[in-house]
C-alpha positions in Angstrom: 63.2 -71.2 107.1 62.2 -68.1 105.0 63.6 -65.0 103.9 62.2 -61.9 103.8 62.5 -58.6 102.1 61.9 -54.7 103.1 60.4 -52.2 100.9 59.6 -48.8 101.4 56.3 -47.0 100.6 54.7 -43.4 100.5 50.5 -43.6 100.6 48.4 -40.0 100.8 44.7 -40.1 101.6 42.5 -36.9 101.8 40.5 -38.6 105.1 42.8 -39.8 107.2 46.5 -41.4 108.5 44.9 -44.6 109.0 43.5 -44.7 105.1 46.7 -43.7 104.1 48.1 -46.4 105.3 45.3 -49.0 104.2 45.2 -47.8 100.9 49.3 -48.6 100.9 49.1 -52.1 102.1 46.4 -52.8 100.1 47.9 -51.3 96.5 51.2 -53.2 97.5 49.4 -56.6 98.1 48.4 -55.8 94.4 52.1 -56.4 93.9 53.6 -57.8 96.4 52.7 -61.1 97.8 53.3 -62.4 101.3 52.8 -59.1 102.8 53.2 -59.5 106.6 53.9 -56.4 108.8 54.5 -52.2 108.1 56.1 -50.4 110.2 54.9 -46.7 109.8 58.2 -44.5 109.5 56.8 -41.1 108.9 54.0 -39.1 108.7 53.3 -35.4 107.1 50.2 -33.3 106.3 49.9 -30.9 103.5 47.8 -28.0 104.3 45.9 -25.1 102.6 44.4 -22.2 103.6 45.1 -23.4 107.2 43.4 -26.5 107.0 44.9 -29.9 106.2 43.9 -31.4 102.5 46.2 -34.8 102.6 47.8 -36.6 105.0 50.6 -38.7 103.8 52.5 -41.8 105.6 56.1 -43.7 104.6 55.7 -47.3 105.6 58.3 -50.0 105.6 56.6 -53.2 104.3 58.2 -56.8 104.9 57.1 -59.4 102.8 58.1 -63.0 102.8 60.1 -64.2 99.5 58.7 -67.2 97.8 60.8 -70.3 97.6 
């Protein structure tokens, strides 16, 4: 049996959604051990001038508890 936790995150990137979100999961594995799913909750843009300069992303990561 095992036990996990949820934890939520915010991650920006100035390329793109997806490298918001792999810059998250891989700063929280920096952390967090026994990272095993995200679950993307949100995602915003900021924009300037008309054109978008960050994109952003809250992520709910679950994580397995060590015994």
């Amino acid at each position: 049996m095992s036990v996990a936790k949820v934890t939520e995150i915010s991650s920006t990137s100035t390329k793109s959604f997806e490298d918001a979100i792999q810059q998250g999961l891989s700063r929280a594995g920096k952390t967090l051990r026994n990272v095993r799913s995200a679950w993307v909750k949100e995602q915003h843009v900021r924009v300037t001038d008309g054109r978008i300069t960050e994109y952003q992303v809250n992520m709910m990561v679950t994580f397995v508890l060590d015994d």
